[in-house]
C-alpha positions in Angstrom: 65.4 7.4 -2.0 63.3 8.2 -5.1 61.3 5.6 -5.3 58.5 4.0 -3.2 60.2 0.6 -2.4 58.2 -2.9 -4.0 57.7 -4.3 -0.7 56.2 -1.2 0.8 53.5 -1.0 -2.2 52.6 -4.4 -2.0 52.4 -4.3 2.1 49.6 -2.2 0.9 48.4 -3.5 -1.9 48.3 -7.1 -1.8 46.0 -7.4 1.6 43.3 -4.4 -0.3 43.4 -7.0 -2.9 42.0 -9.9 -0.7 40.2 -7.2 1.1 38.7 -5.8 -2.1 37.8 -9.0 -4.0 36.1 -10.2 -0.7 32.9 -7.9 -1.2 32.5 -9.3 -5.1 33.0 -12.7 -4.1 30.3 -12.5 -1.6 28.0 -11.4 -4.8 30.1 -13.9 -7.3 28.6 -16.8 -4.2 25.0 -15.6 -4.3 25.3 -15.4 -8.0 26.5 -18.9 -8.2 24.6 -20.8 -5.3 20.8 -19.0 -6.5 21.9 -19.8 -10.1 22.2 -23.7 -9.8 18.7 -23.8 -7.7 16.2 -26.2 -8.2 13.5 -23.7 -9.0 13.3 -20.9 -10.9 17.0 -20.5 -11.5 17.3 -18.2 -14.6 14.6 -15.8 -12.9 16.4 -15.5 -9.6 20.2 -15.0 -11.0 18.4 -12.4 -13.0 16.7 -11.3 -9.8 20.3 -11.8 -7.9 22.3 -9.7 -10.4 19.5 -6.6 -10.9 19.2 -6.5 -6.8 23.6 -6.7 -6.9 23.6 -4.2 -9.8 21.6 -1.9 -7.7 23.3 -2.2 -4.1 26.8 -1.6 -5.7 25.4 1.3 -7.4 24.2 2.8 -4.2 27.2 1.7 -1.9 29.7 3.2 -4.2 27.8 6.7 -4.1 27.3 6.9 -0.6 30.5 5.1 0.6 32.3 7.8 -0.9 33.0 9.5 2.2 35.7 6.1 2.7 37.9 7.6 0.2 37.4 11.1 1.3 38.3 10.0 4.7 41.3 8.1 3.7 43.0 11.2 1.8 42.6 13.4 4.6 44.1 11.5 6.9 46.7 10.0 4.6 47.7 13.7 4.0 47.6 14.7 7.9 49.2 11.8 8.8 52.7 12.7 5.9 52.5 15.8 7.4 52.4 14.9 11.0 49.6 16.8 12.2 46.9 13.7 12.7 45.9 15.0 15.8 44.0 18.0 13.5 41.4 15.3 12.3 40.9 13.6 15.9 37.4 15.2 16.3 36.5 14.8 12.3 36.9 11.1 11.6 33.7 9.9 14.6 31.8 13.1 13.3 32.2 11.0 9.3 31.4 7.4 10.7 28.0 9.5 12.4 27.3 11.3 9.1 27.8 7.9 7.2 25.8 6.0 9.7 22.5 8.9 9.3 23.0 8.7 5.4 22.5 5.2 5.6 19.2 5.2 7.3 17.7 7.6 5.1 18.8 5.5 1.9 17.6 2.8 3.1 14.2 4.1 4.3 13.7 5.8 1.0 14.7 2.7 -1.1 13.4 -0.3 0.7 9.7 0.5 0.6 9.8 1.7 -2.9 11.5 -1.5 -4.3 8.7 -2.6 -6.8 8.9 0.7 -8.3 13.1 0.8 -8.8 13.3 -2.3 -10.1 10.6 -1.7 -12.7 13.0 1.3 -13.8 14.9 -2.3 -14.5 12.8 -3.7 -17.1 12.0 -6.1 -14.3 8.4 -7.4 -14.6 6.4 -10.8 -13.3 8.3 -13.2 -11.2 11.8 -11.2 -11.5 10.0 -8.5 -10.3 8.4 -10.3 -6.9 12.0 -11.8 -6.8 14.0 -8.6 -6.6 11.9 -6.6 -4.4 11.7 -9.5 -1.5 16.0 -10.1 -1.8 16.8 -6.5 -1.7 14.4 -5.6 1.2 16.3 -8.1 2.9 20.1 -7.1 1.9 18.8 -3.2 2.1 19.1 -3.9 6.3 22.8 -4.2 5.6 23.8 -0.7 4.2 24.5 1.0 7.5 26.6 -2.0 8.8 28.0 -1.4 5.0 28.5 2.2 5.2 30.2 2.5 8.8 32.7 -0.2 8.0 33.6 1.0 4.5 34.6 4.4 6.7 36.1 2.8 9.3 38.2 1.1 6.3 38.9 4.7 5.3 40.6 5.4 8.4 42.7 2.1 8.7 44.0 3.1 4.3 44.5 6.5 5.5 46.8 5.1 8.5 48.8 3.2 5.6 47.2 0.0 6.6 45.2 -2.1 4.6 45.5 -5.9 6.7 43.1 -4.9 9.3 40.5 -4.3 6.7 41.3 -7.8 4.5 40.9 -9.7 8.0 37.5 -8.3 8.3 36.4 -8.4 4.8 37.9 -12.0 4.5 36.1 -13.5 7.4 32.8 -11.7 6.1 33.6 -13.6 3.0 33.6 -16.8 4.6 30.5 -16.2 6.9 28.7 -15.3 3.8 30.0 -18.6 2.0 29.1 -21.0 4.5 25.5 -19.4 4.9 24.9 -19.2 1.2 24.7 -23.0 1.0 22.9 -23.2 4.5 20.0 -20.8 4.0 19.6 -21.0 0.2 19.7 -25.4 0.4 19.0 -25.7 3.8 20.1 -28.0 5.9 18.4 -31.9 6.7 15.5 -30.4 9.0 16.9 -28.3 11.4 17.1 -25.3 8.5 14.6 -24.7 5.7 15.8 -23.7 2.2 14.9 -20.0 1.8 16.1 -19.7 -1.7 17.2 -16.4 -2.5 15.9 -14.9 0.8 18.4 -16.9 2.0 21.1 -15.8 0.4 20.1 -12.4 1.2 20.1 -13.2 5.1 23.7 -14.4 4.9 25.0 -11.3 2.8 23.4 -9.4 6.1 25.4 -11.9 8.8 28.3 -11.2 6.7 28.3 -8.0 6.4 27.6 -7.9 10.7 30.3 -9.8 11.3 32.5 -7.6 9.1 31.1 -4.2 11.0 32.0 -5.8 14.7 35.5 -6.8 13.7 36.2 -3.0 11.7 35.3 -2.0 15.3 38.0 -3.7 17.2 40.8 -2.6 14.6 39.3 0.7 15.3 39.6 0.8 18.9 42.5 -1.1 19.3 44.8 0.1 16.5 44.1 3.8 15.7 44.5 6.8 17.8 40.8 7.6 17.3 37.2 7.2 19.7 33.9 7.6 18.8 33.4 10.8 20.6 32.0 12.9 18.5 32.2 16.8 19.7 29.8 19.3 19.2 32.4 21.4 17.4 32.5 20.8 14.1 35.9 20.5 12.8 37.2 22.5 10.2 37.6 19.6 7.9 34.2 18.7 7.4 33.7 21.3 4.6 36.5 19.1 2.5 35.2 16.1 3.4 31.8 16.8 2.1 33.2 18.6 -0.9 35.4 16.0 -1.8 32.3 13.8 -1.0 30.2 15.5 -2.9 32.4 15.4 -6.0 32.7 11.2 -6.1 29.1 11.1 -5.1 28.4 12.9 -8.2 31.2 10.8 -10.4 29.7 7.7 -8.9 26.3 8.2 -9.5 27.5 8.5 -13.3 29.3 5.8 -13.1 26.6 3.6 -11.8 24.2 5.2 -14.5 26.1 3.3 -17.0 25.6 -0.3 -15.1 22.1 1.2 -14.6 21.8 1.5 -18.4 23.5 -1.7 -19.6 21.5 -3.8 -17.0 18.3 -2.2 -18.4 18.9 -2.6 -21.4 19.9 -6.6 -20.8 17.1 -7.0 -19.1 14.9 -5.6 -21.8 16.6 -8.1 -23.8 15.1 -10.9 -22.1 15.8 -13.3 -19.0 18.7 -15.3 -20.8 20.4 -11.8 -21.4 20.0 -10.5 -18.3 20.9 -13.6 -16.8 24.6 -13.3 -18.6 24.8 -10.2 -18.1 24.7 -10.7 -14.6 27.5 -13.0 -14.8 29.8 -10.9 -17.0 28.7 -7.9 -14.7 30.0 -10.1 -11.4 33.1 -11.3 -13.1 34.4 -7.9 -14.3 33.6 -6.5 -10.8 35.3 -9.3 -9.3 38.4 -8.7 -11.7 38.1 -4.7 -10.8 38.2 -4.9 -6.9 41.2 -7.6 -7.5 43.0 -4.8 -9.8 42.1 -1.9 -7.1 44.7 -3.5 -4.8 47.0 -1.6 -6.2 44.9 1.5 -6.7 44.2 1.2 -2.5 48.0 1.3 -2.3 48.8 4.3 -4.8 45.1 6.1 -2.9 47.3 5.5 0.7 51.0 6.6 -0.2 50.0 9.2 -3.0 48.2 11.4 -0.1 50.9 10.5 2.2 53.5 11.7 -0.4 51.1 14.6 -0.9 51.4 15.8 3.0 55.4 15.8 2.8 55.7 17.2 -0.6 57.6 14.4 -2.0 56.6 14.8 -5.8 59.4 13.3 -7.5 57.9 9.7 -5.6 54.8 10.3 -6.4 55.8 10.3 -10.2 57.5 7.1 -9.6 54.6 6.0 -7.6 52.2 6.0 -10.5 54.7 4.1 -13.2 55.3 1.8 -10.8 52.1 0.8 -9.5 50.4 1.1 -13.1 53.3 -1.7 -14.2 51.8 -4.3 -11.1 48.7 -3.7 -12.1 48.6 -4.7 -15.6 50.9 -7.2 -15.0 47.9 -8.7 -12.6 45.4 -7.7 -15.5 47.2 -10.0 -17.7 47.3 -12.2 -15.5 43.6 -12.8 -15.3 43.2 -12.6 -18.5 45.0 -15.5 -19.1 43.6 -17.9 -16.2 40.9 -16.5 -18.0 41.1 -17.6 -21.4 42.6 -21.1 -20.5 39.2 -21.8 -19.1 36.7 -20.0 -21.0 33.9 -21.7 -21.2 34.2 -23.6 -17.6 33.9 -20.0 -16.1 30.3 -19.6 -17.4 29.2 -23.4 -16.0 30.2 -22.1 -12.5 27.3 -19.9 -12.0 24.4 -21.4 -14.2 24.1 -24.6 -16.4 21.2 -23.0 -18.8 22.7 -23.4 -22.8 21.3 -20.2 -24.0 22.8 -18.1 -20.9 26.1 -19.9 -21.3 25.9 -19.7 -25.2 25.2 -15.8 -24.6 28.4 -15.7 -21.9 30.6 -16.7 -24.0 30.2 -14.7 -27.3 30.8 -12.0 -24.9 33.4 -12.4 -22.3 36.3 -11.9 -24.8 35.2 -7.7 -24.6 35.2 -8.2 -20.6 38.6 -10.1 -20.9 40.7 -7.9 -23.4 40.1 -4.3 -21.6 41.3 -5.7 -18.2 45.0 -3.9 -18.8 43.3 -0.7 -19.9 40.5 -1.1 -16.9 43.9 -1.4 -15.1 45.3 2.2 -15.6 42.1 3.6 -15.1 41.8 2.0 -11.5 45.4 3.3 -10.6 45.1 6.8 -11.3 41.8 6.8 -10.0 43.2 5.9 -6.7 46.1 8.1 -7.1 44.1 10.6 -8.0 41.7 10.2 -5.2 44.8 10.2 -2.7 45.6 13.3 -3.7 42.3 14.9 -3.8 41.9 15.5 -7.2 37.8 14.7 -6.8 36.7 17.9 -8.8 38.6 16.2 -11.9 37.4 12.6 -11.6 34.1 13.7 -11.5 34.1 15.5 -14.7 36.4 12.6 -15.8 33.1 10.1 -15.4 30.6 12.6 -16.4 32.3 12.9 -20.2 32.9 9.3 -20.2 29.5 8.2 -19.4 27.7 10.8 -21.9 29.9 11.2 -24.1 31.0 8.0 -24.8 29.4 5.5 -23.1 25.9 6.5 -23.5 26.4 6.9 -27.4 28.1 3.8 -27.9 25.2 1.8 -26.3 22.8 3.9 -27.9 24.4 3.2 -31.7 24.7 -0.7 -30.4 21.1 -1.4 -29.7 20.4 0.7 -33.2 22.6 -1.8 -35.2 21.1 -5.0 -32.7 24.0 -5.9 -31.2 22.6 -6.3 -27.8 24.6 -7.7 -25.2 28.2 -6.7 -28.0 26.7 -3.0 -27.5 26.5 -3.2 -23.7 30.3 -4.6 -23.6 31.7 -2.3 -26.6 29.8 0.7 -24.5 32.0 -0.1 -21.1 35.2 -0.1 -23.4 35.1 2.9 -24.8 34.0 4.1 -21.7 37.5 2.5 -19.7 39.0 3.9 -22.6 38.3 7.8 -22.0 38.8 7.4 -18.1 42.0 5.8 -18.3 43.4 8.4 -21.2 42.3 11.6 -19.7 43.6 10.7 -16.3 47.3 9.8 -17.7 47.6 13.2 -19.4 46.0 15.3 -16.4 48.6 13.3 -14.3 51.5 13.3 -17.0 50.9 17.4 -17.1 50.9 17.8 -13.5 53.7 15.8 -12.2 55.7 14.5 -15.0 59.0 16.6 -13.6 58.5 16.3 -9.7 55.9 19.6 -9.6 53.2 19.7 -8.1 
């Protein structure tokens, strides 16, 4: 058979989606409970979506070692030789575990000072600091579950991780409007402290249920051995290389949220919105990137190239079909979408002359996601690396830069991420059309 059936893609792909969108949606409730707040509520959805900008920017870098993880032992486990990584996959979760402790000691006392690199000033300022202290005490629980997620992708499952990330979800939900409102008098409202504290819970609750996949489903312990297996160097290497592609990646939502915020408190406000929505749409799209990440390093192991080909067309097809799907949910209720999260006119007003950018690169954002995951699967890190490094400085930064030049504002941040989808998506079809096009590795 030639093909990677339907069903088996979308065994994996379909629970990464719920299991993706979860972590966004817990952001896309904080956003939307702080937002409609009695007090304060520009400032502390501007606060909310500075502190969200941030955390995803320093998750993605460090939980790189998830995707590293799942290739290795995607490609062990399509060549039958799993019991090789045994010893490396506790000696990752340690590493990932240790990493996280020294980001979040370097990070949590210095918050005034990041989030000034923000534009962030006065009560924004006092805002952010106080909720990311709080949701900083989550990045190990973060970190260990995003590899123990690794493991479960790499062992061409992705259920066990939606279970866990969907009853996070929910968790985080239910104590949004519990902590942020409060409740008669048995809980005070803690604002956006609150919210904070129930992103925490969640992400706890998450941690303690990755743990029982873990030690009920896969073949592997927590031992970790002195010996340090011989996989470690391609692990970090690999790590190193989307560490290094993520941070530039997250210098561009660095920049545009910057630049938003220098803008003022109603642009920084939308921009958190439009920020949360195409986040939310990209974790729904990288379903099917999961799925292509999983069976393209499986394929890898056994040498099945003419599958892999058919792999990427394949996938790449579901996933714009989804992308147009959104779009058009999307565009039936425009303006509604914006009202969700705040009820301010001018942020709403700002929203909307925008979200058309956000809405019409979702097919291309879609072909970018897939052969990033394919690409991932197959260890290609070197390339996506330099992939996000040209996109980001040589067309994203530029773009933005000419943007703000002709006052275009919030337009020059949204044009900037286009062009920007548009070079990572291009120059990943050709490396892969080049490559595999006729069944070669």
């Amino acid at each position: 058979m030639s093909r990677v059936s339907f069903k088996e893609i979308n065994r994996l792909a379909i629970p990464a989606i719920i299991a993706g969108i979860a972590e966004p949606l817990i952001s896309l409730t904080d956003i939307a409970v702080i937002g409609n707040v009695d007090d304060n509520a520009v400032e502390a959805l501007a606060a909310a979506g500075i502190v969200g900008s941030f955390l995803s920017a320093i998750i993605w870098i460090v939980a790189q070692t998830k995707t590293a993880i799942s290739a290795i032992v995607s490609r062990h486990l399509g060549a039958n030789r799993l019991n090789a990584v045994k010893t490396l996959v506790p000696q990752a979760l340690a590493f990932n575990f240790m990493f996280s402790l020294v980001i979040y000691f370097t990070t949590a006392f210095a918050a005034e000072a990041i989030f000034r690199l923000y534009n962030a000033e006065g009560l924004i300022l006092d805002y952010t600091a106080s909720y990311y202290r709080i949701r900083a005490l989550g990045y190990p629980l973060t970190l260990v579950t995003f590899a123990i997620f690794g493991v479960f992708r790499g062992m061409q499952n992705t259920s066990w991780a939606m279970r866990c990330s969907l009853t996070g979800a929910v968790v985080n939900v239910i104590l949004d409007y519990l902590l942020v409102y409060g409740w008669n008098d048995l809980i005070p409202a803690m604002h956006l402290e609150g919210a904070a504290w129930a992103s925490v819970a969640a992400q706890f609750v998450m941690l303690c249920m990755a743990f029982w996949f873990y030690f009920k489903k896969t073949p592997f312990s927590l031992k970790i051995s002195l010996n340090i297996n011989p996989r470690m160097r391609d692990l970090l290497v690999m790590s190193a290389n989307l560490f290094v592609r993520t941070a530039a990646l997250n210098f561009a939502i660095y920049l545009a949220n910057a630049y938003a915020t220098d803008y003022g408190k109603n642009y920084i406000a939308a921009q958190s919105i439009l920020m949360n929505i195409w986040l939310f749409f990209s974790f729904f799209i990288d379903g099917y990137a999961s799925a292509g990440n999983a069976i393209s390093g499986k394929l890898l192991g056994a040498k099945d190239y003419t599958r892999l080909w058919n792999l990427s067309k394949d996938i790449s097809k579901y996933a714009i079909v989804v992308a147009i799907i959104l779009m058009t949910i999307c565009g039936i209720f425009y303006r509604d979408i914006g009202m969700i999260f705040n009820k301010d006119p001018e942020v709403l007003a700002l929203f909307a002359t925008v979200f058309w950018i956000v809405l019409i690169m979702q097919p291309v954002n879609a072909i970018a996601f897939m052969f990033d995951g394919i690409f991932k699967g197959l260890g290609e890190a070197a390339y996506l690396r330099n992939v996000l490094l040209a996109a980001t400085f040589l067309g994203f930064t530029p773009t933005l830069l000419f943007g703000d030049h002709m006052g275009w504002k919030l337009h020059a941040i949204w044009m900037a991420f286009f062009v920007w989808m548009l070079i990572r998506s291009g120059a990943l079809v050709i490396k892969f059309r080049k490559k595999y096009l006729h069944g070669k590795g």
